[in-house]
GUVOTI-356422 format. One record per atom (N, C-alpha, C): x, y, z; residue in three letters. Coordinates in steps of 0.1 Angstrom, whole numbers, padded with zeros to 4 digits, always signed. Example, Ala and Ser with C-alpha at 12.3 -4.5 7.8 and 13.67 -1.06 7.14 Angstrom:
BEGIN
+0132-0057+0078Ala +0123-0045+0078Ala +0132-0033+0078Ala +0128-0022+0071Ser +0137-0011+0071Ser +0129+0000+0079Ser 
***
This chain:
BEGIN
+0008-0012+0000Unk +0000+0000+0000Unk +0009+0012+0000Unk +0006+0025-0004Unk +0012+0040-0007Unk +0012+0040+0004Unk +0025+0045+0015Unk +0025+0055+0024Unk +0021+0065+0026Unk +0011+0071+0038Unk +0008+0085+0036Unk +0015+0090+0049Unk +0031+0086+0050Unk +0033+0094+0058Unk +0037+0108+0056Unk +0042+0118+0063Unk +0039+0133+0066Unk +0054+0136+0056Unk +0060+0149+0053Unk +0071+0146+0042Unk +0082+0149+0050Unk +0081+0152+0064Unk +0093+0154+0069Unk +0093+0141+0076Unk +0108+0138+0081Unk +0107+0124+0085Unk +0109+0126+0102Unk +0103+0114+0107Unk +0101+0119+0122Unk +0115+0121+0129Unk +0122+0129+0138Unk +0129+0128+0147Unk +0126+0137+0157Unk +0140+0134+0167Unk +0141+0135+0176Unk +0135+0127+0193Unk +0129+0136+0198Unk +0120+0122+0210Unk +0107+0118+0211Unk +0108+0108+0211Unk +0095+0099+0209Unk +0093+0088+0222Unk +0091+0093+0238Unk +0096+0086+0247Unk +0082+0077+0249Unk +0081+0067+0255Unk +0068+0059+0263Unk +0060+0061+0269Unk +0050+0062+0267Unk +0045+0065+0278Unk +0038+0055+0285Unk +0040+0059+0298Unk +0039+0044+0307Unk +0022+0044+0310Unk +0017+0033+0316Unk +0001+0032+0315Unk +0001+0030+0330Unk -0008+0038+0335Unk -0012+0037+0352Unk -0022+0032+0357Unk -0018+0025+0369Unk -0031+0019+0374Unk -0033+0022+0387Unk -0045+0016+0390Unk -0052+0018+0402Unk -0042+0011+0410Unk -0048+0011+0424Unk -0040+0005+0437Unk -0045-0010+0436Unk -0054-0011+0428Unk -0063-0027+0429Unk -0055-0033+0411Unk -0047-0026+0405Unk -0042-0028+0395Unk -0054-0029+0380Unk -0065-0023+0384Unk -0071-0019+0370Unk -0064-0009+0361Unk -0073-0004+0351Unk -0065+0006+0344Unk -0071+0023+0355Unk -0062+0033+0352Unk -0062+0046+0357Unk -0065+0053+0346Unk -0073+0054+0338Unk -0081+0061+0324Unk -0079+0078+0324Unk -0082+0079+0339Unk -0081+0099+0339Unk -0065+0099+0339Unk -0059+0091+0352Unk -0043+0091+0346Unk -0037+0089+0334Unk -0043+0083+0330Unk -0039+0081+0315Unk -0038+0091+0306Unk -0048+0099+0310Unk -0047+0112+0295Unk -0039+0124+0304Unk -0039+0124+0321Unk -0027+0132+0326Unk -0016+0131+0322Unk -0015+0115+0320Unk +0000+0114+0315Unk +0006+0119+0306Unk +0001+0118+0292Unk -0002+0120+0281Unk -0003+0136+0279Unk -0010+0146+0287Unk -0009+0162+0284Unk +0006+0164+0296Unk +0011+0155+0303Unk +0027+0160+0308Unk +0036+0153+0299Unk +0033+0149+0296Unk +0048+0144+0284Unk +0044+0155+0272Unk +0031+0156+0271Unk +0030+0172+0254Unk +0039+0182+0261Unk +0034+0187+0274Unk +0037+0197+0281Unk +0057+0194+0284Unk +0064+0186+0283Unk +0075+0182+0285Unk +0084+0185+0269Unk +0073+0191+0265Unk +0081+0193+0247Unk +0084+0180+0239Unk +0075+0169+0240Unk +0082+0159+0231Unk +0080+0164+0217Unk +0084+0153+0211Unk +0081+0157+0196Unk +0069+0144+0188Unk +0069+0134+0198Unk +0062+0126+0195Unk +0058+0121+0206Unk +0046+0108+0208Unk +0048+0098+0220Unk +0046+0083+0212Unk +0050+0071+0217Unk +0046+0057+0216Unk +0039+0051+0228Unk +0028+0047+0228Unk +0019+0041+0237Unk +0020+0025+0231Unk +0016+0018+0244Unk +0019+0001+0241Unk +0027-0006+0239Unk +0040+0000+0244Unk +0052-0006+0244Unk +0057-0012+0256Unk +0067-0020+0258Unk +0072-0027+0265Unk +0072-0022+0280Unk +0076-0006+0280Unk +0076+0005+0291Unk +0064+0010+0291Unk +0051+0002+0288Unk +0039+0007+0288Unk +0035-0004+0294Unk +0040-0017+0297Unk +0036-0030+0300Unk +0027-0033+0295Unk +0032-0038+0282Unk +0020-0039+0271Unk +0021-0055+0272Unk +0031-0062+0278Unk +0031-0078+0283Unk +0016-0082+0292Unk +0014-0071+0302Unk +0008-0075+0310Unk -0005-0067+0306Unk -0009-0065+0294Unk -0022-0062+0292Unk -0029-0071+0283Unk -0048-0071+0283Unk -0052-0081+0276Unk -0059-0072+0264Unk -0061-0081+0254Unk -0068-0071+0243Unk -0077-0064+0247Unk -0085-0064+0254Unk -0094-0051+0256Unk -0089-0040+0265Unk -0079-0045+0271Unk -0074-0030+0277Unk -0064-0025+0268Unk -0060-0036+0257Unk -0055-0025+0245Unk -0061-0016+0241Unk -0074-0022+0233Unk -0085-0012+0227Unk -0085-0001+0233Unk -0092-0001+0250Unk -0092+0007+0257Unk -0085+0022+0255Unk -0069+0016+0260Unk -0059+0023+0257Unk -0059+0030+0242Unk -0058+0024+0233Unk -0056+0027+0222Unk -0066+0040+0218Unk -0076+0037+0220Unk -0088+0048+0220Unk -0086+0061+0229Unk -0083+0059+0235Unk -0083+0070+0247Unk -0069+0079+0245Unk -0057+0071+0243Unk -0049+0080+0241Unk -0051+0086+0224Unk -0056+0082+0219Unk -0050+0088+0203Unk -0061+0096+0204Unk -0069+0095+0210Unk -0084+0107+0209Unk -0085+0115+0215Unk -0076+0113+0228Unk -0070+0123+0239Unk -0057+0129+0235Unk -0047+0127+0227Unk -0035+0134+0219Unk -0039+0140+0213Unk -0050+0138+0201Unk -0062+0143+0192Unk -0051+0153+0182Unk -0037+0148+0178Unk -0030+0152+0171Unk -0020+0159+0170Unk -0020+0162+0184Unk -0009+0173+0191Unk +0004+0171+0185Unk +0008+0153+0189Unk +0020+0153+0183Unk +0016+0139+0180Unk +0029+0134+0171Unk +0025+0120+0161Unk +0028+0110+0174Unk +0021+0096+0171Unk +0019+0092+0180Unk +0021+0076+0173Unk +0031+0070+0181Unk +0033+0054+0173Unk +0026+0047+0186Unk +0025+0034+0179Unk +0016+0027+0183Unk +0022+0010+0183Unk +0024+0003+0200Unk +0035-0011+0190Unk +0024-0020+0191Unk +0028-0029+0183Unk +0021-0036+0177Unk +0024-0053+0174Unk +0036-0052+0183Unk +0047-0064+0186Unk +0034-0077+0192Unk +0039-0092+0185Unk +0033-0100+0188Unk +0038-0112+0177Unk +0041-0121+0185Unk +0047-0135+0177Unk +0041-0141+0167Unk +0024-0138+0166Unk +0019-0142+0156Unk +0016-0129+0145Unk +0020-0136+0133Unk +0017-0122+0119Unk +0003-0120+0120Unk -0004-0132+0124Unk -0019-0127+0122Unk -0024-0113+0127Unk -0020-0120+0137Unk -0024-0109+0151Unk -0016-0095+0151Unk -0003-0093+0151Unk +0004-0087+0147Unk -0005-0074+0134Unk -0006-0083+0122Unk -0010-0075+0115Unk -0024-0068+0116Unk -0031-0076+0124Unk -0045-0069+0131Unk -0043-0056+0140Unk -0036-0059+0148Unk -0036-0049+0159Unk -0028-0036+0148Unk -0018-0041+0139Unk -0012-0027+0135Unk -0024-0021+0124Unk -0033-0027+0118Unk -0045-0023+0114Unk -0052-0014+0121Unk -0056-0020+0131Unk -0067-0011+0141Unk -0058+0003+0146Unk -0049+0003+0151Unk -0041+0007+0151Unk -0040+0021+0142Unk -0039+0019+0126Unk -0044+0025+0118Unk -0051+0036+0117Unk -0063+0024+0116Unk -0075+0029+0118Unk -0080+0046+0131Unk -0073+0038+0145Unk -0075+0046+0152Unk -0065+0060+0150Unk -0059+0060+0139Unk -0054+0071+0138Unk -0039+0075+0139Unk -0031+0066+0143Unk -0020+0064+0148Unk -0013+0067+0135Unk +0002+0075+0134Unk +0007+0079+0129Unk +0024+0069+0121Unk +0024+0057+0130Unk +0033+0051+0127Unk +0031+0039+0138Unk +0033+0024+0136Unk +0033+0015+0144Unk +0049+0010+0145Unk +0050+0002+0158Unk +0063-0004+0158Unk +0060-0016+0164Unk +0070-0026+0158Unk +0072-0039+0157Unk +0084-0044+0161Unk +0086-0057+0170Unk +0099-0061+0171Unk +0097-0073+0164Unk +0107-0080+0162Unk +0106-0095+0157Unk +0102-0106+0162Unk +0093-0115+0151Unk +0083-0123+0165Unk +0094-0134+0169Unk +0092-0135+0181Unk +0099-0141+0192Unk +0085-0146+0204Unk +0091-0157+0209Unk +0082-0164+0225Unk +0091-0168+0232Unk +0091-0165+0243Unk +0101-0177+0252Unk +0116-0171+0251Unk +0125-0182+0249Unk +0135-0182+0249Unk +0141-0193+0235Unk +0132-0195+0228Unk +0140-0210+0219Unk +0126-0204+0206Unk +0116-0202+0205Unk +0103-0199+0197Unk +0108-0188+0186Unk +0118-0190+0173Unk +0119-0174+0168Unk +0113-0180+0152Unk +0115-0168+0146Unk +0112-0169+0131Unk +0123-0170+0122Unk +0126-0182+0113Unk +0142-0177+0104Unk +0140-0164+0097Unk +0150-0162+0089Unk +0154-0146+0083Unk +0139-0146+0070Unk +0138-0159+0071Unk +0127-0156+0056Unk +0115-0156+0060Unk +0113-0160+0075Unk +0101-0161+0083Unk +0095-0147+0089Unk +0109-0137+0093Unk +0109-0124+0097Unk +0106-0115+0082Unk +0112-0119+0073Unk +0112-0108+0058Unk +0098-0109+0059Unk +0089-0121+0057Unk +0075-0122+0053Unk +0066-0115+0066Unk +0070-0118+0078Unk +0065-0106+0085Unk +0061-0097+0083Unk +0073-0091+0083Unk +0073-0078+0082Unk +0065-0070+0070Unk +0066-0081+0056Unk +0058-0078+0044Unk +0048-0078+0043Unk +0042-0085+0052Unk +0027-0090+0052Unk +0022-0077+0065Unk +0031-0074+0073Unk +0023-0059+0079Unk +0023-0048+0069Unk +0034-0047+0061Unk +0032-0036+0051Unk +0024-0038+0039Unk +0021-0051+0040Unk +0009-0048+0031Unk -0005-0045+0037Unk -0004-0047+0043Unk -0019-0045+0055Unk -0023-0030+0057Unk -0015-0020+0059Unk -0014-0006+0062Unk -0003+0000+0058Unk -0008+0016+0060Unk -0004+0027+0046Unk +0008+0035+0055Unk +0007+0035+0068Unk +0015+0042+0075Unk +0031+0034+0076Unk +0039+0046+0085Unk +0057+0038+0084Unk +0056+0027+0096Unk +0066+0024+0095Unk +0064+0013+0103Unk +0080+0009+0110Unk +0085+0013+0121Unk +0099+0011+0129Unk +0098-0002+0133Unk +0109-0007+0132Unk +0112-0016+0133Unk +0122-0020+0148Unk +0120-0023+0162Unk +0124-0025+0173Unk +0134-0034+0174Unk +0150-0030+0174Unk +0156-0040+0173Unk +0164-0041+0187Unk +0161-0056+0201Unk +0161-0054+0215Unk +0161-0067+0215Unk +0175-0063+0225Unk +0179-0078+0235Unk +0169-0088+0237Unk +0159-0080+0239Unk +0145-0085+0247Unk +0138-0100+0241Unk +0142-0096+0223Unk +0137-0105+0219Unk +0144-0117+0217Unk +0156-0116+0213Unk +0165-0125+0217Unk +0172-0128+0204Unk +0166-0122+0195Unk +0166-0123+0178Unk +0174-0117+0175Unk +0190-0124+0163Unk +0194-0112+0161Unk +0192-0105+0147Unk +0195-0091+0145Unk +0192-0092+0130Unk +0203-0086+0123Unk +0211-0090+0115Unk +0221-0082+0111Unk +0219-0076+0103Unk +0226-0067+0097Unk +0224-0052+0094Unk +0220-0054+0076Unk +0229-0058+0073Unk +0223-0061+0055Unk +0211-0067+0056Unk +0207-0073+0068Unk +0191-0077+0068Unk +0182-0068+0066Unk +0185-0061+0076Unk +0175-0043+0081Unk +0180-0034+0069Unk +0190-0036+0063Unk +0192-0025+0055Unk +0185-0031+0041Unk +0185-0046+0039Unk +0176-0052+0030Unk +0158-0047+0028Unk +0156-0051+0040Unk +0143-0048+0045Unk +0140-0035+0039Unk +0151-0022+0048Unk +0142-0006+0038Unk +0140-0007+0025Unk +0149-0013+0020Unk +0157-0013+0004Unk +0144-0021-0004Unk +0135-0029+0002Unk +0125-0035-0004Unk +0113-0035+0002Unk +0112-0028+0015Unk +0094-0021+0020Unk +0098-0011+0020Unk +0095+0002+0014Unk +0098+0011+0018Unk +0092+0017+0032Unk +0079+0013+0036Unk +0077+0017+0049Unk +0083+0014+0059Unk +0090+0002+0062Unk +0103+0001+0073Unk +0112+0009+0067Unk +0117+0026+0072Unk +0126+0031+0076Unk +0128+0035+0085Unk +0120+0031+0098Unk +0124+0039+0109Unk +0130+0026+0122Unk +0142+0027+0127Unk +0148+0015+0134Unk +0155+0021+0149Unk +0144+0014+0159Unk +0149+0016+0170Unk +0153+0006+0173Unk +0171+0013+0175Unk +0185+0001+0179Unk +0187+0004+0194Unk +0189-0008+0196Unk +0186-0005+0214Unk +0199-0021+0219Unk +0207-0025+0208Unk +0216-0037+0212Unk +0225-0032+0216Unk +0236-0040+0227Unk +0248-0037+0227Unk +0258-0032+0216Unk +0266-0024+0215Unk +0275-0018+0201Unk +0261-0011+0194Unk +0249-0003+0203Unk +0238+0004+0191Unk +0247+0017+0184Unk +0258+0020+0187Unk +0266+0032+0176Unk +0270+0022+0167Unk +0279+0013+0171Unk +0282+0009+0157Unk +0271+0005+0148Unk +0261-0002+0155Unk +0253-0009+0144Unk +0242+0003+0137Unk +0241+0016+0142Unk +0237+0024+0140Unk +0245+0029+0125Unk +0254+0027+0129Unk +0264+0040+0116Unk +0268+0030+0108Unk +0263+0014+0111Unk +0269+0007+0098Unk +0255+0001+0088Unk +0241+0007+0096Unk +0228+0005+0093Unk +0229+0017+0081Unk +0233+0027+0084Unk +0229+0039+0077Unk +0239+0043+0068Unk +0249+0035+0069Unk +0261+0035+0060Unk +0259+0021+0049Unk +0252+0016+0053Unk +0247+0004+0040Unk +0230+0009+0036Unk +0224+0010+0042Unk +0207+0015+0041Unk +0211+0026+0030Unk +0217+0037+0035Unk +0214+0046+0027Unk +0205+0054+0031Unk +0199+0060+0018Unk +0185+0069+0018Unk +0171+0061+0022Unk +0176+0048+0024Unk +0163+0039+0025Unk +0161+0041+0043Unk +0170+0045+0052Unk +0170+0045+0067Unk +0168+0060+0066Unk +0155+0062+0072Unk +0144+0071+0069Unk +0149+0079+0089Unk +0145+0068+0095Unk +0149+0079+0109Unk +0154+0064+0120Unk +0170+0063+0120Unk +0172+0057+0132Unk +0172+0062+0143Unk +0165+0055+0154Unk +0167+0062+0164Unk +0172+0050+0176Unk +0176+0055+0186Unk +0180+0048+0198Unk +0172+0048+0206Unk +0174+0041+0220Unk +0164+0035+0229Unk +0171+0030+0243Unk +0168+0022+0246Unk +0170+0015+0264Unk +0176+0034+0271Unk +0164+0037+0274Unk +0164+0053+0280Unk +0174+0064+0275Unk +0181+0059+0266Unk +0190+0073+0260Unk +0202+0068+0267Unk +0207+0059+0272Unk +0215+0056+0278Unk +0232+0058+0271Unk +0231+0059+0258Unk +0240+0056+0249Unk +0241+0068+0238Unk +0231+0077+0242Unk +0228+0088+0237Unk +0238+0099+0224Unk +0248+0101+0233Unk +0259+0107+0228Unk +0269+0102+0215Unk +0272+0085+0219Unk +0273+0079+0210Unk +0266+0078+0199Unk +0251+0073+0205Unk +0243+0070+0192Unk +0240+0085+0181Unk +0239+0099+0190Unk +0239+0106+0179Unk +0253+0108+0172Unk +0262+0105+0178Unk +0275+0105+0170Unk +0278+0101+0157Unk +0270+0090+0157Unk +0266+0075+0148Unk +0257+0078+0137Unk +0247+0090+0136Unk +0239+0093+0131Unk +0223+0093+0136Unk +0220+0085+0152Unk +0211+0087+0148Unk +0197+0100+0153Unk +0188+0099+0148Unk +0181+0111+0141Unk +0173+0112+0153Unk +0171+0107+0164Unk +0164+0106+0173Unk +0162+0097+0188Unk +0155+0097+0194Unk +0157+0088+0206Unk +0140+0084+0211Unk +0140+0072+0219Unk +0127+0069+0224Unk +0134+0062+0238Unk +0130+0077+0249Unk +0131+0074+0266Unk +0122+0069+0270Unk +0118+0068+0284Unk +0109+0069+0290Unk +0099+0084+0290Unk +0094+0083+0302Unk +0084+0099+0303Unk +0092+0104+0315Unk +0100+0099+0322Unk +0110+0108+0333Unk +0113+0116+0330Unk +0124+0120+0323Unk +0131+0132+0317Unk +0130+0137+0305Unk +0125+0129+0292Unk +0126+0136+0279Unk +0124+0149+0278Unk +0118+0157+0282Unk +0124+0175+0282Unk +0138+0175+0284Unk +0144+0169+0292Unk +0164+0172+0293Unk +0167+0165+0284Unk +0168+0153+0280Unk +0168+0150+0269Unk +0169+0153+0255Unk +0157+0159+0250Unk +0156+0167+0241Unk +0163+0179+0239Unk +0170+0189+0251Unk +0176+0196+0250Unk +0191+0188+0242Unk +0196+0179+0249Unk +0207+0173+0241Unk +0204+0172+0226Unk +0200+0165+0225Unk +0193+0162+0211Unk +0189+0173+0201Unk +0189+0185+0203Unk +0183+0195+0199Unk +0196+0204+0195Unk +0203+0202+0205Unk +0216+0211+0204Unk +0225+0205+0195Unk +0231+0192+0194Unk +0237+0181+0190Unk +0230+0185+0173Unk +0220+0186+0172Unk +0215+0184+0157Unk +0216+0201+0150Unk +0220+0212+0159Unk +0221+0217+0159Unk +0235+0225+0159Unk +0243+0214+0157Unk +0260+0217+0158Unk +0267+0221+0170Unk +0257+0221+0179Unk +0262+0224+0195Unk +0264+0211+0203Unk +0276+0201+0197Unk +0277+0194+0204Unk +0284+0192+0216Unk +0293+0200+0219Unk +0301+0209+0229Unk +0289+0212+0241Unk +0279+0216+0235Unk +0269+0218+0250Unk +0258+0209+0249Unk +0257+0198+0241Unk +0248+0190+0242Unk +0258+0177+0252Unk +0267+0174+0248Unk +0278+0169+0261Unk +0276+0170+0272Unk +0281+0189+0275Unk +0279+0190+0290Unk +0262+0184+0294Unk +0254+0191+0284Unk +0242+0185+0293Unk +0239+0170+0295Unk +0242+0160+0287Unk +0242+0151+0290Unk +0249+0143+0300Unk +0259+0151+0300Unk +0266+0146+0313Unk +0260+0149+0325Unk +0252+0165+0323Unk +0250+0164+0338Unk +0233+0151+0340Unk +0233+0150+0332Unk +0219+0138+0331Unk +0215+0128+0329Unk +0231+0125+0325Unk +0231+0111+0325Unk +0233+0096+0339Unk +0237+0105+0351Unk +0234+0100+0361Unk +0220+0094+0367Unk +0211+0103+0364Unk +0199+0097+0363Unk +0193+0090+0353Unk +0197+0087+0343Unk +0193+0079+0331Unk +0202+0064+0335Unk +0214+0068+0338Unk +0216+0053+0346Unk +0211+0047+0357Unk +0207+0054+0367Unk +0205+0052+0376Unk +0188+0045+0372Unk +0177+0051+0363Unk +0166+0047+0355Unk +0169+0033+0350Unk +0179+0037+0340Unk +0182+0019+0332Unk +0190+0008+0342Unk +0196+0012+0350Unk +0202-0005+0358Unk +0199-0004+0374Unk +0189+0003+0374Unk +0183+0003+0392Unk +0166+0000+0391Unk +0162+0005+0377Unk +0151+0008+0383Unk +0137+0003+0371Unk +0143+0008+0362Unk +0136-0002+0350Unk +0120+0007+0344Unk +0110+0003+0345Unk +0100+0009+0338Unk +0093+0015+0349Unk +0095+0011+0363Unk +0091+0017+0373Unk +0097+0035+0382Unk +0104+0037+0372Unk +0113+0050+0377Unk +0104+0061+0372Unk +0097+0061+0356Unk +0088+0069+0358Unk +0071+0072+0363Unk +0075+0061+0366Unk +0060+0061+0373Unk +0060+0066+0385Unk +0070+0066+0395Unk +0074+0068+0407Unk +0073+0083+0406Unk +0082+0090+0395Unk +0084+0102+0391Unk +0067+0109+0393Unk +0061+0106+0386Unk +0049+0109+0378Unk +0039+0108+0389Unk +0039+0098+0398Unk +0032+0098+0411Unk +0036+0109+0418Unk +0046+0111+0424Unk +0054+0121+0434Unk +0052+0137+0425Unk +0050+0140+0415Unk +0048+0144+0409Unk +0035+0149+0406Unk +0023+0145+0413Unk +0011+0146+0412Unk +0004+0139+0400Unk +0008+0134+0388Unk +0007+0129+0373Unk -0004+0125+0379Unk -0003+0113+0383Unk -0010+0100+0386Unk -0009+0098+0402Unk -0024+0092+0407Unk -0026+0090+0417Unk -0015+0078+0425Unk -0017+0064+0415Unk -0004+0053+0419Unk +0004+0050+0414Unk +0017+0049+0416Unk +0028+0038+0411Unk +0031+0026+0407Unk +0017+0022+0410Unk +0014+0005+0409Unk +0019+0000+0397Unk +0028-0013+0399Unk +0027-0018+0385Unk +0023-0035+0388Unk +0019-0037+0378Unk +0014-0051+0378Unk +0021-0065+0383Unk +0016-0075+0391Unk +0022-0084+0396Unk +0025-0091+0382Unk +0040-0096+0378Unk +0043-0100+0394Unk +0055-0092+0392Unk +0054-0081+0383Unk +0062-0070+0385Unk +0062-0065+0399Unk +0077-0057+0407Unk +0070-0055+0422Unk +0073-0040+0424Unk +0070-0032+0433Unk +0075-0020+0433Unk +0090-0021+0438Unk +0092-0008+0439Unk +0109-0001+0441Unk +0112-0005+0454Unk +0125-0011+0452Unk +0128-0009+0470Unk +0125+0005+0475Unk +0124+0008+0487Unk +0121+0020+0494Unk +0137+0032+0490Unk +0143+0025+0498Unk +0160+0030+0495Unk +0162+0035+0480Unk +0160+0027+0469Unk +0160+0028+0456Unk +0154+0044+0457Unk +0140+0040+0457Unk +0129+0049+0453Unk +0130+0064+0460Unk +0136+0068+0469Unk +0142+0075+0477Unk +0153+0082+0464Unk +0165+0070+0467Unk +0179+0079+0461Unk +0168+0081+0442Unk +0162+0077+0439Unk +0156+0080+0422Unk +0149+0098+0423Unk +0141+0098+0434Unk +0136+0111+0438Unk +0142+0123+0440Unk +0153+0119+0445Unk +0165+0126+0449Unk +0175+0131+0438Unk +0172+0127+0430Unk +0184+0126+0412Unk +0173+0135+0406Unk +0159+0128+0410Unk +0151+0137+0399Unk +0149+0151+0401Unk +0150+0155+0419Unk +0142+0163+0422Unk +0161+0176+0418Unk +0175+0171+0422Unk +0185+0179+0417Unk +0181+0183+0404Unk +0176+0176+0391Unk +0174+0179+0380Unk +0163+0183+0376Unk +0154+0190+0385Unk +0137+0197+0386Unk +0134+0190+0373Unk +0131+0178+0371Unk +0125+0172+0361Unk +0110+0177+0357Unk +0105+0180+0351Unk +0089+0186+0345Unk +0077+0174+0356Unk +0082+0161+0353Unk +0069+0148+0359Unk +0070+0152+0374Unk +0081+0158+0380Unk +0083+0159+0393Unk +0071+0170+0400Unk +0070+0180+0397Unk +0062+0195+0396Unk +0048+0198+0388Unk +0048+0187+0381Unk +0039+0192+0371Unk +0023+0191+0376Unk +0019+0181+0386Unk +0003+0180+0393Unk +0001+0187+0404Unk +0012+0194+0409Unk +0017+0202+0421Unk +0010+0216+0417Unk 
***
């Protein structure tokens, strides 16, 4: 199908936005769309709802729907808004990035189907995937490339892939070596790698724009500081996109190897966002101590989620 994506190609941040629940672990619906006007309010340039840092594992199809409705009708276009769509079966897969679609969503993302630890697809099992979502819908389509799945994909693959869908140009690298595989993605792709961007919270940030690439997808903690790097960096100020990174990258570590998808939620609670921090069993909360020193990082760096229900 013709792409009808927009003629500029998307960059910069495009962070998660996490889904909140009650203290009994239903969905938090009013939270949901708070969330959602403090991350606009945080200057993104995009958001992704239903992703992994959305604990899109632990939801069932109808609190997809749910979700899916409520955020894209509640964004109502502010900023573009991707939608994942990850799931082992193509069927399904290609359903939900449909609906998906339909609801208005601006771009879907997909990792490679994977189950378990042993359950993957070979290289010709993943090409047809992926073909059979881009035949299905008109929008672009990123492609999630993450430890998580366990898959690997090497780079003349992905660079194959743009080279013959044109709607896979957009690739969030999030593997160990994501600069190199970044700058050897875009140095074989070509004009066909439309917008790489990086991931696991910006952690590698510096590098990865070094590498080329055109954007990042955080969490909802910080991406206003964030974006400042990113902004400046793309703007030839890499000299002061540095310093700021440095001074913020303490908390972005301290996010990725302390604390995991629970750091902005914590944020965003203490913050007034959202009423709980709850995340789903048998996910557990923060240690106390943890959750303490994270508050403490966020609140030196007056983070926007910190102030913003206050």
């Amino acid at each position: 199908m013709i792409s009808r994506s927009r003629l500029a190609p998307y960059r910069g941040v495009f962070p998660i936005a996490p889904t909140p629940f009650e203290e009994d672990e239903s969905l938090d619906m009013e939270g949901q769309t708070r969330v959602l006007d403090c991350m606009i309010d945080q200057d993104v340039d995009g958001i992704c709802i239903l992703a992994n840092y959305s604990e899109q594992f632990l939801l069932n199809d109808a609190e997809r729907d749910q979700l899916l409705k409520i955020c894209l009708e509640h964004i109502a276009g502010r900023v573009p808004v991707i939608v994942t769509c990850s799931h082992f079966s193509t069927r399904i897969s290609v359903a939900r990035a449909g609906q998906a679609e339909a609801a208005g969503a601006d771009m879907i993302m997909v990792m490679p189907p994977y189950h378990g630890t042993a359950l993957r697809a070979s290289e010709k099992g993943n090409f047809a995937f992926f073909q059979e979502l881009a035949d299905a819908i008109s929008i672009p389509i990123m492609l999630q490339d993450a430890p998580l799945s366990g898959v690997s994909l090497s780079v003349p693959f992905l660079a194959d892939l743009a080279s013959r869908i044109p709607q896979i140009g957009y690739f969030k690298i999030e593997v160990p070596g994501a600069a190199a595989k970044l700058r050897d993605l875009i140095s074989v792709g070509g004009a066909a790698i439309k917008g790489p961007f990086d991931g696991e919270e910006a952690i590698t940030l510096m590098a990865d724009l070094e590498a080329g690439a055109t954007g990042t997808m955080p969490s909802a903690l910080l991406p206003e500081l964030i974006r400042a790097v990113v902004m400046d960096y793309q703007a030839g100020k890499s000299i002061q996109a540095a310093k700021t990174y440095a001074r913020i990258l303490p908390l972005i570590n301290f996010e990725n190897r302390q604390c995991g998808l629970r750091a902005a939620k914590t944020v965003l609670k203490e913050g007034g966002v959202i009423k709980s921090d709850t995340v789903r069993h048998p996910l557990e909360p923060l240690d106390p101590e943890t959750r303490r020193q994270l508050l403490q990082q966020a609140e030196a760096l007056d983070v926007l989620a910190l102030r913003w229900g206050k």
